[in-house]
LOZAMAR-732198 format. One line per 5 residues: their letters; for each residue y, x negated, z negated of N, C-alpha, C. Coordinates in steps of 0.2 Angstrom, whole numbers, plus 5000, padded with zeros to 4 digits. Layout:
// LOZAMAR-732198
a> Y/X/Z/Y/X/Z/Y/X/Z; ...
This chain:
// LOZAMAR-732198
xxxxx> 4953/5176/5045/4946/5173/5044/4944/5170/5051; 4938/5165/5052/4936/5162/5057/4931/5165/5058; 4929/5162/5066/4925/5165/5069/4918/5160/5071; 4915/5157/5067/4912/5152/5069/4905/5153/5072; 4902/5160/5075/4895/5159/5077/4897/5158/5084
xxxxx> 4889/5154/5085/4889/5151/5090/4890/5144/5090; 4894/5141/5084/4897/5134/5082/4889/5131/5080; 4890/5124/5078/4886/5119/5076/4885/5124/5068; 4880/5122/5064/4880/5125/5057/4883/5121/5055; 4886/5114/5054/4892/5109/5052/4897/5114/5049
xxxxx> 4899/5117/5056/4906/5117/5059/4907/5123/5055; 4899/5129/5054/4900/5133/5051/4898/5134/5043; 4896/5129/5040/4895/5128/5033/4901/5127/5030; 4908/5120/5034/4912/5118/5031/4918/5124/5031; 4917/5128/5038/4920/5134/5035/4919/5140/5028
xxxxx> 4913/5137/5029/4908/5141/5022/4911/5141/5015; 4913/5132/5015/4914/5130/5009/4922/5131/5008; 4926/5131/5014/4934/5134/5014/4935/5140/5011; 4928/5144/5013/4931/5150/5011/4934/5154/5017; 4934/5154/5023/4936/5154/5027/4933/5159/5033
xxxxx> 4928/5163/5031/4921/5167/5035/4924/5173/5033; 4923/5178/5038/4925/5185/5033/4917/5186/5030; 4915/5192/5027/4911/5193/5023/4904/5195/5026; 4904/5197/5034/4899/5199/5036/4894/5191/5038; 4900/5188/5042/4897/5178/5042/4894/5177/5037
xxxxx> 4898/5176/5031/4895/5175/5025/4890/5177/5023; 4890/5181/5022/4884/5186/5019/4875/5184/5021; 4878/5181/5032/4871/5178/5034/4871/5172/5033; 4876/5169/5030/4876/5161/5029/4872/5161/5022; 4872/5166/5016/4871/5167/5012/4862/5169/5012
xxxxx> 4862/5171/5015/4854/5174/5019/4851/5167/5021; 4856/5164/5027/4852/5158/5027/4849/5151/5024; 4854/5150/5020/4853/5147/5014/4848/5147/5007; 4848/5153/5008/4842/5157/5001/4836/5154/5006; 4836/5156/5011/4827/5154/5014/4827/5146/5020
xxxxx> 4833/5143/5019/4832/5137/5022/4834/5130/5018; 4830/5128/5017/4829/5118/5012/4836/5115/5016; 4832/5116/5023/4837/5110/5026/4846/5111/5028; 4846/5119/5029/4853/5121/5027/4856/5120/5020; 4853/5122/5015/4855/5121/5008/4855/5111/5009
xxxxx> 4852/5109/5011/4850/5102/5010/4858/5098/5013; 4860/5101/5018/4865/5099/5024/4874/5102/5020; 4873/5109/5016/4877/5110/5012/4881/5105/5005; 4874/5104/5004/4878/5099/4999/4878/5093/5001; 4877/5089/5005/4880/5084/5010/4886/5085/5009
xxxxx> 4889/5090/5014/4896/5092/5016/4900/5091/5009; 4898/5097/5006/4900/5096/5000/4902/5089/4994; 4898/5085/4995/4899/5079/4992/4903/5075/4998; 4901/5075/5003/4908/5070/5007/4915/5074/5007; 4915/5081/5007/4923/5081/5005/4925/5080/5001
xxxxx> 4922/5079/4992/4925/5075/4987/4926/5069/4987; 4921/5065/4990/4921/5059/4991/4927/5058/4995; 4930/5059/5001/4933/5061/5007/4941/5062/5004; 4941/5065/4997/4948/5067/4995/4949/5062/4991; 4944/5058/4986/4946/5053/4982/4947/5047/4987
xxxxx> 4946/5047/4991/4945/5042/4995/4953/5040/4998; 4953/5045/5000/4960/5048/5001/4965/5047/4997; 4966/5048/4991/4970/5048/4986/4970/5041/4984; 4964/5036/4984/4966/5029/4982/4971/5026/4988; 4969/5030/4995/4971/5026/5002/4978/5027/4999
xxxxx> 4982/5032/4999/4988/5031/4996/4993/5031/4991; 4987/5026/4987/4990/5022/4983/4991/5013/4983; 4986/5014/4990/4984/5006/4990/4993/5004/4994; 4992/4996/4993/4998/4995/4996/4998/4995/5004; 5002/4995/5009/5002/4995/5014/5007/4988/5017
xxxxx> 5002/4986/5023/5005/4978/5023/5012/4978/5027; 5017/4974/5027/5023/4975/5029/5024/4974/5039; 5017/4971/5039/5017/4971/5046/5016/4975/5050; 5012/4981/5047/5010/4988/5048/5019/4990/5050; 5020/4993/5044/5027/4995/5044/5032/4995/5048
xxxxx> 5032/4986/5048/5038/4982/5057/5036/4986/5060; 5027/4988/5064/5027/4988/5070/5028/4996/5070; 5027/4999/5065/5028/5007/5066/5036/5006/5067; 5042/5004/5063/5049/5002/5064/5050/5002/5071; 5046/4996/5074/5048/4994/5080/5045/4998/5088
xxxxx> 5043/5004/5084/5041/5008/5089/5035/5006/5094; 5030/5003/5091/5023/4999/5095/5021/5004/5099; 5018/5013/5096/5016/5017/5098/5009/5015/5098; 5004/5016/5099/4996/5020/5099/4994/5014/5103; 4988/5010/5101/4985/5005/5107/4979/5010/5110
xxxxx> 4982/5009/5118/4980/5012/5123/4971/5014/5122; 4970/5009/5115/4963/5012/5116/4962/5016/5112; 4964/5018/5107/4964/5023/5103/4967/5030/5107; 4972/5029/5112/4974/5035/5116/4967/5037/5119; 4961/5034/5121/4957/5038/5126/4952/5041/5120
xxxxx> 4952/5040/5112/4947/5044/5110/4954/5051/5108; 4952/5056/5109/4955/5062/5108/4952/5068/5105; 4955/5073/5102/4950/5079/5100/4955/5084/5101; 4958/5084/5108/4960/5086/5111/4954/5094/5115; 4951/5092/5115/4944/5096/5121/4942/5099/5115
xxxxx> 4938/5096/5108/4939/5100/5102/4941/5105/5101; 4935/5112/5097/4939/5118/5094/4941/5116/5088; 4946/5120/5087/4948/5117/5083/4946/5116/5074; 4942/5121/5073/4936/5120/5068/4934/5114/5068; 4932/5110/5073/4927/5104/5074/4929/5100/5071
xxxxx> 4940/5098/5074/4944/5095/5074/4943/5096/5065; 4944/5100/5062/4945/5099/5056/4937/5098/5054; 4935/5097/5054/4928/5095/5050/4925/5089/5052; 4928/5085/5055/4926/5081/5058/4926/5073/5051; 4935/5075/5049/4934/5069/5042/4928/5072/5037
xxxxx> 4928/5078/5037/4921/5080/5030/4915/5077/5035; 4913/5075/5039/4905/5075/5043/4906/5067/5042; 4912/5064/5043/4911/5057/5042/4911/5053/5037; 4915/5059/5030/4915/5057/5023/4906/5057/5018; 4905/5062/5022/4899/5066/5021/4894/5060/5022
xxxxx> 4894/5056/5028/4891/5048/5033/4890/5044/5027; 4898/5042/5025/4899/5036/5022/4895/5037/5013; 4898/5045/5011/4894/5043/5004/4887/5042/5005; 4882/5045/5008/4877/5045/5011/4874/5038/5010; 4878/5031/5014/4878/5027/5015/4878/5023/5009
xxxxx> 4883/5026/5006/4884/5022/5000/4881/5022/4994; 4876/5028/4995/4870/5030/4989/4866/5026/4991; 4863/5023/4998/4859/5021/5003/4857/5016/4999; 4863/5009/4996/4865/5005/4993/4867/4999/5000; 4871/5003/5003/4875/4996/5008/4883/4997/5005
xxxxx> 4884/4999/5002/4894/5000/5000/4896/4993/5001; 4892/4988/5000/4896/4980/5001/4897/4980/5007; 4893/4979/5011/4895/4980/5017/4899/4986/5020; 4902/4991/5018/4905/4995/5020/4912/4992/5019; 4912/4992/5011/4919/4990/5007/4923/4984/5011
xxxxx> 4916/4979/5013/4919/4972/5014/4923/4974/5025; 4919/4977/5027/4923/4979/5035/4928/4982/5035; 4929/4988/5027/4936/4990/5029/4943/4986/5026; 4941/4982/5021/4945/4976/5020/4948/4973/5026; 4941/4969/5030/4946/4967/5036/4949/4971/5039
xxxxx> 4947/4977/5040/4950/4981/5046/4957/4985/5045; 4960/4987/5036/4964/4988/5037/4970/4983/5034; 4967/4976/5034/4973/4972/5032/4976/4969/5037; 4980/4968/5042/4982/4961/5047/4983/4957/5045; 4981/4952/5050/4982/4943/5048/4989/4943/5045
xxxxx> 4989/4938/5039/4997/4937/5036/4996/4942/5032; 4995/4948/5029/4997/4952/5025/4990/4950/5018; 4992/4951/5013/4987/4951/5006/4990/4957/5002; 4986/4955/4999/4988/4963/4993/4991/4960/4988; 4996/4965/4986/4999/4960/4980/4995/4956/4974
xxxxx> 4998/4950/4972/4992/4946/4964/4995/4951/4959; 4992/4950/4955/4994/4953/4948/5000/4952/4945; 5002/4945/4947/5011/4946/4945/5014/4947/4947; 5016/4948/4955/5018/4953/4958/5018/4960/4956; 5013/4962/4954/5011/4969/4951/5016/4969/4947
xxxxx> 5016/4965/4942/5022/4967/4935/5026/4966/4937; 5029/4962/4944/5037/4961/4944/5041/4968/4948; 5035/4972/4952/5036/4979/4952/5039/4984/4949; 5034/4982/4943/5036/4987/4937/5040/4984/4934; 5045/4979/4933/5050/4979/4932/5055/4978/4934
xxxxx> 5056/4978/4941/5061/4980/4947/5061/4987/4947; 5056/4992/4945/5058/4998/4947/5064/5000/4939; 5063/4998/4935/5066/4998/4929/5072/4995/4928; 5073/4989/4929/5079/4986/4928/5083/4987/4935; 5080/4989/4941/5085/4991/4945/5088/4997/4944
xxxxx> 5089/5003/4939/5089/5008/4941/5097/5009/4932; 5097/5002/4931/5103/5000/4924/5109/5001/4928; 5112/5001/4926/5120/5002/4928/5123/4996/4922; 5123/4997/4917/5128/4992/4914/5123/4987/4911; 5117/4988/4914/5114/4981/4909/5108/4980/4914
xxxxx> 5110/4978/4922/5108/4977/4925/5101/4969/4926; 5108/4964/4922/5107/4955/4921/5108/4954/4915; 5103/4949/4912/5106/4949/4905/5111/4945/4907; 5110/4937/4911/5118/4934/4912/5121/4936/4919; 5125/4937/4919/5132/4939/4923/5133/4933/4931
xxxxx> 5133/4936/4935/5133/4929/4940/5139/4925/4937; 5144/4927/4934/5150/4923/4935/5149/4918/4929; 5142/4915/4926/5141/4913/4922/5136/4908/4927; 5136/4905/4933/5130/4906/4936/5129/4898/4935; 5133/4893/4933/5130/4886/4930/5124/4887/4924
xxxxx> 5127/4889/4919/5123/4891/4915/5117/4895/4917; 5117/4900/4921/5109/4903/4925/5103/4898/4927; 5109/4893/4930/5101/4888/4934/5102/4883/4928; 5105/4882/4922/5100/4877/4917/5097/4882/4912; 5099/4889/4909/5095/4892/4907/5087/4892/4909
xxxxx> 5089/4895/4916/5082/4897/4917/5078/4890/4920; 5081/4887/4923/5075/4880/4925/5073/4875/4918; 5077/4877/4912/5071/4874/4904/5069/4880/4904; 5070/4885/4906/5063/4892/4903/5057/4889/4907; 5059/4892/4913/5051/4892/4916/5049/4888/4919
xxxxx> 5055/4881/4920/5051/4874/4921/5051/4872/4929; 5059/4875/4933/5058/4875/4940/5063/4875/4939; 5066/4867/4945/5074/4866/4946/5076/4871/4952; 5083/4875/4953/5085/4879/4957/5090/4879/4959; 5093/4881/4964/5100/4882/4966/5099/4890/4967
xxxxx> 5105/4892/4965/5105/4900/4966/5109/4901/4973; 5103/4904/4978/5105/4903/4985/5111/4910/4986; 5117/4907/4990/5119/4910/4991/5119/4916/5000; 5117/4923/4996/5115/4927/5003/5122/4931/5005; 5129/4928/5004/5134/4934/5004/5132/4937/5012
xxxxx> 5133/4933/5015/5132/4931/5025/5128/4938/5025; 5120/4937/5021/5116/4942/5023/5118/4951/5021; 5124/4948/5018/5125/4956/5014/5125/4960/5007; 5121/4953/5005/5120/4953/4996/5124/4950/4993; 5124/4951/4988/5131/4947/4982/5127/4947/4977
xxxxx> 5126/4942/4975/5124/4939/4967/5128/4944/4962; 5123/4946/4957/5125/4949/4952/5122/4947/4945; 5118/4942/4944/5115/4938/4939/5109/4935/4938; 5104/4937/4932/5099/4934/4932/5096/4937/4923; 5089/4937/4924/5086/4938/4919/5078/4936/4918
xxxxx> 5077/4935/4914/5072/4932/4913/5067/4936/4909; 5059/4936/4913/5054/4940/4914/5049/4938/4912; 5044/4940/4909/5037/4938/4907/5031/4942/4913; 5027/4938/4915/5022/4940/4920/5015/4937/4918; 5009/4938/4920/5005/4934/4918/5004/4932/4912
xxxxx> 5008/4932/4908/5009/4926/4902/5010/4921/4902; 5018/4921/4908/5019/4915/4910/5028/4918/4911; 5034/4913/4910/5040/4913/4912/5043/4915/4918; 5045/4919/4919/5048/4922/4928/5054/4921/4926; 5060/4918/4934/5066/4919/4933/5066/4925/4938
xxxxx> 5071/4929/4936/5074/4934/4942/5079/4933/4944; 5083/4933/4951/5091/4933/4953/5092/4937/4955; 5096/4941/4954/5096/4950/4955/5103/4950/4959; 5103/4953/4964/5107/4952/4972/5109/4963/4972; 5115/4963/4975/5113/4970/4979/5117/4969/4984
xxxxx> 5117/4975/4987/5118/4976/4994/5125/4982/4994; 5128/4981/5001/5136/4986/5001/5131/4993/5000; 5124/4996/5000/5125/5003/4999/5122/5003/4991; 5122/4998/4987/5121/4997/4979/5114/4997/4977; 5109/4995/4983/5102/4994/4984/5102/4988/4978
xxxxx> 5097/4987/4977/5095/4979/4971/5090/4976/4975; 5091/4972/4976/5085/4965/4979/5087/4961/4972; 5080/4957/4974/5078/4950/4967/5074/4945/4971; 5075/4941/4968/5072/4934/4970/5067/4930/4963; 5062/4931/4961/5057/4930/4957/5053/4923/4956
xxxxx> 5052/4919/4953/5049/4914/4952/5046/4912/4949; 5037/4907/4948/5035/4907/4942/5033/4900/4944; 5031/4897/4937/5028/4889/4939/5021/4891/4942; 5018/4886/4946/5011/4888/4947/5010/4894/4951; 5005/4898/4948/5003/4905/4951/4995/4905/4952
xxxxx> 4993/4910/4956/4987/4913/4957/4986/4912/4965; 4989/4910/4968/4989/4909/4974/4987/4903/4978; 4984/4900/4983/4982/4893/4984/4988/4891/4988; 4992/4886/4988/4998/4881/4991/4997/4885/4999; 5002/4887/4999/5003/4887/5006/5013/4888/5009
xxxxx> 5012/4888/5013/5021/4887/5017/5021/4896/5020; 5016/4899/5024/5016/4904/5025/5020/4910/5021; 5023/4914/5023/5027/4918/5023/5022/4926/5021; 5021/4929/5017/5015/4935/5015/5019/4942/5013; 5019/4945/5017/5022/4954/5016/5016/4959/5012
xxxxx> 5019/4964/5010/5015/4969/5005/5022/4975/5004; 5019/4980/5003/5022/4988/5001/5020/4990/4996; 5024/4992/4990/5021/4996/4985/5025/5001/4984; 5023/5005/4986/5028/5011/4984/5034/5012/4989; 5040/5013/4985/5045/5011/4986/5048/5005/4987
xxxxx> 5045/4999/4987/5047/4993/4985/5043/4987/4992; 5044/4982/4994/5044/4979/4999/5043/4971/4994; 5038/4966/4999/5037/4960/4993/5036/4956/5001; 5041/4950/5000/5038/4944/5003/5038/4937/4997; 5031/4935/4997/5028/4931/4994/5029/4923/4997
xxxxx> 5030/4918/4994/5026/4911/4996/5026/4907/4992; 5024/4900/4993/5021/4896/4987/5027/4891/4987; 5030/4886/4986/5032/4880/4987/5032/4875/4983; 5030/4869/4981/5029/4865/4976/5029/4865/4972; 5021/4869/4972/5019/4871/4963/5021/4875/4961
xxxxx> 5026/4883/4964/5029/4885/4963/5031/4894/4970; 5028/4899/4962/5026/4905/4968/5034/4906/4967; 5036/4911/4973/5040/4916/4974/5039/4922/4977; 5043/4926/4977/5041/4933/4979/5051/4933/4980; 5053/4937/4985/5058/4942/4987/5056/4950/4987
xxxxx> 5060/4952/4981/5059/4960/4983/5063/4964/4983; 5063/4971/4988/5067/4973/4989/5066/4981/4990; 5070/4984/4992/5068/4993/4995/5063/4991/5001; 5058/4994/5002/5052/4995/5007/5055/4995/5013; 5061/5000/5013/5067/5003/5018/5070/4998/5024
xxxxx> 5071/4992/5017/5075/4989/5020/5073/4984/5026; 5078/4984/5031/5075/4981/5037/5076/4972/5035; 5073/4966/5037/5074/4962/5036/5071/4958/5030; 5068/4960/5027/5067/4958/5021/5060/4952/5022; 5060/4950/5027/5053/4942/5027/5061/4938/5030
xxxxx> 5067/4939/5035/5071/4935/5035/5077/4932/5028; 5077/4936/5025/5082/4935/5018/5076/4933/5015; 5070/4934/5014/5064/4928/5011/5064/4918/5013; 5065/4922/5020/5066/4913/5023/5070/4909/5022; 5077/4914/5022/5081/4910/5021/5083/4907/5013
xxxxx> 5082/4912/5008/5080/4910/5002/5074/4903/5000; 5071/4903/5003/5066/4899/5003/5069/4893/5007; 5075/4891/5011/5076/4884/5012/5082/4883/5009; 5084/4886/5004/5091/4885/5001/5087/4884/4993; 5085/4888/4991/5084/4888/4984/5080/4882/4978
């Protein structure tokens, strides 16, 4: 059990609500709350910011996380020097832990206040880096169908690469985009077919590629899109899954692949001047 007198009444309420006092603590914190507004007032703060605090939580990981983030953790960036000097380090350690409840605690607060736009719209910028977007909504679907058809064994492609003339006039009278099926052997991929996907309510071709340890990458396509014309190169994470996006005449694409996978904005580029 902890030992919190002495502490801030934060430090000592949030162990209150852990459960975490032996019974004699308790019993005064219990005393003090029956005859004080402003402690009971301060208790359910705390209390509403750790649920807030855990929902919050819970959406943060499911949001997608941008691939540039990822590189730089791959590439061993390590901590910007100025997040090293703030520390909780010196902190007891009660403190350390109550510290996310006092600040969840802040925000819903705020967010009853009625400023959430303004809340919402800072952490936007602050947890996306330039070049990254969250995946569009057809993206979304081609996730959920790359986690499903990548995981086939005999019915991987509806056509077979070895059919692969027939693939680019199939698929360029489906969805209306002429193609050459780019060849990645060099990068380690081999062609293994193609299938054709519904997204948006619109025609997707897929090229379905794997790799020497029998990973599946795809290369997806649709007329048009949701996206505004651009050449730019666009990363995203979902899951287990890794997305590079771009646009080219009139015409969106996306690369996707295991999240894992190292290289996956280069096998994008290169796709993108061959296809």
């Amino acid at each position: 059990m902890q030992q919190t007198k002495g502490l801030a009444l934060e430090v000592r309420l949030s162990a209150y609500i852990d459960g975490e006092l032996g019974e004699a603590e308790r019993s005064e914190l219990d005393a003090l709350l029956a005859r004080d507004d402003d402690a009971r007032v301060l208790l359910d703060k705390l209390k509403a910011g750790s649920t807030f605090g855990n929902r919050a939580f819970e959406d943060f990981l499911h949001d997608p996380v941008p691939l540039a983030l990822v590189r730089q953790i791959k590439q061993g960036g390590g901590i910007s020097p100025k997040l090293e000097r703030v520390t909780t380090s010196n902190l007891p350690k009660r403190s350390v832990r109550v510290l996310p409840r006092l600040v969840a605690a802040s925000v819903g607060l705020l967010l009853t206040g009625g400023v959430a736009g303004f809340i919402l719209g800072s952490t936007a910028n602050f947890v996306e880096p330039a070049g990254d977007t969250v995946a569009s909504p057809w993206i979304n679907e081609i996730a959920d169908y790359h986690r499903i058809y990548s995981r086939q064994k005999d019915h991987l492609v509806e056509v077979p690469a070895s059919q692969a003339a027939h693939i680019e006039t199939w698929l360029t009278s489906s969805v209306g985009v002429p193609f050459t099926i780019p060849d990645l052997t060099r990068k380690g991929l081999a062609f293994e077919g193609a299938r054709l996907l519904v997204a948006n309510g619109k025609p997707v071709a897929q090229l379905v590629y794997r790799d020497q340890e029998g990973e599946i990458f795809a290369v997806c396509f649709v007329r048009g899109g949701n996206e505004p014309p651009t050449d730019a190169f666009s990363g995203t994470i979902r899951g287990d899954l890794g997305f590079v996006s771009w646009q080219k005449e009139g015409t969106s694409f996306v690369f996707v692949g295991p999240s894992s996978a190292a290289g996956l904005q280069d096998l994008a580029q290169t796709v993108a001047a061959v296809i």
